[in-house]
C-alpha positions in Angstrom: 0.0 0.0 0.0 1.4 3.3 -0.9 0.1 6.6 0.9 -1.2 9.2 -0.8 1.6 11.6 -0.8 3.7 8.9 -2.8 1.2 9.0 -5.4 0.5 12.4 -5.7 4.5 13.2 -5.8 5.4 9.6 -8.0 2.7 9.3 -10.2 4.2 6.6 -12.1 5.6 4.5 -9.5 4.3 1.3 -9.9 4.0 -0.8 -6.5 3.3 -4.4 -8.2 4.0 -5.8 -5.2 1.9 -4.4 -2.9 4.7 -3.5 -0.8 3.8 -0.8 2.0 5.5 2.4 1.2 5.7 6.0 3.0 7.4 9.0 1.2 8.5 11.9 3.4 9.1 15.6 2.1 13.0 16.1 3.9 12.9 19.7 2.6 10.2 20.5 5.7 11.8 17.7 7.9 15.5 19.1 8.5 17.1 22.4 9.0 17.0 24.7 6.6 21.1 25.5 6.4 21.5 21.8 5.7 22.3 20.0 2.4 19.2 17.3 2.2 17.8 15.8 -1.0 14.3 16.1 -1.6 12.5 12.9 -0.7 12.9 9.7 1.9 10.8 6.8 0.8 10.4 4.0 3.2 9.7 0.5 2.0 7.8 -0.5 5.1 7.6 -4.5 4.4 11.4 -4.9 3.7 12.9 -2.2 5.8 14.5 -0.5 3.0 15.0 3.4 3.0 15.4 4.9 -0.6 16.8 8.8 -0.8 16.0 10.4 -2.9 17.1 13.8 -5.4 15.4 15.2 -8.3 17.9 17.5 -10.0 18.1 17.6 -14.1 21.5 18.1 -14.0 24.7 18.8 -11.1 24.7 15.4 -10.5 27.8 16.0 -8.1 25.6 18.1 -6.0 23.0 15.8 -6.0 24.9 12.8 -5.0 26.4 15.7 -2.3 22.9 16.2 -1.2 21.9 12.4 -0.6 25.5 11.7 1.3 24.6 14.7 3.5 21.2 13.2 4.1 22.1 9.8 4.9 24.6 11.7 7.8 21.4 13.3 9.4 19.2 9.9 8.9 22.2 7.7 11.0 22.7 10.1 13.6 19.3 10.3 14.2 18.9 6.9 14.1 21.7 7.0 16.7 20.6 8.7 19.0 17.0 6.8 19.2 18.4 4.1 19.7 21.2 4.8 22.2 
C-alpha cells in the first residue's frame, strides 16, 4: 500500500507488489542550512529506505545532497536508539 503523498509526488511508480510504502518531504523535515535531497521513501515490508534527489543536472551536487542526508538519517537513528 502506498500513501497518498507517494502518489501524488510519484505518479508513475508502480508498486506491483503491494509493498507498504511512505514517502517523506526532507525539505520541511531538517534544518533549513542543511544540504538534504528532496525525498525519503520507506519500503515498510522490507525495511529498506530509498533517498532520494530530483535535479536535471549537477549530479555532483545531487549525489552531495543524498551523502549529506544519509549523515542526518544515521545520527538520528543514533541517538534513538542509544
Amino acid at each position: 500500500m502506498v500513501n497518498s503523498f507517494v502518489t501524488d509526488y510519484f505518479p508513475d511508480l508502480i508498486n506491483d507488489s503491494a509493498k507498504e510504502i511512505d514517502c517523506y518531504n526532507i525539505e520541511g523535515c531538517i534544518e533549513k542550512d542543511k544540504k538534504k535531497c528532496d525525498y525519503l521513501l520507506i519500503n515498510l515490508t522490507d525495511s529498506i529506505v530509498f533517498l532520494v534527489e530530483l535535479k536535471g543536472s549537477d549530479i555532483l551536487h545531487a549525489i552531495s545532497q543524498i551523502d549529506s542526508t544519509l549523515d542526518i538519517v544515521l545520527i538520528i537513528d543514533f541517538i534513538k536508539h542509544n
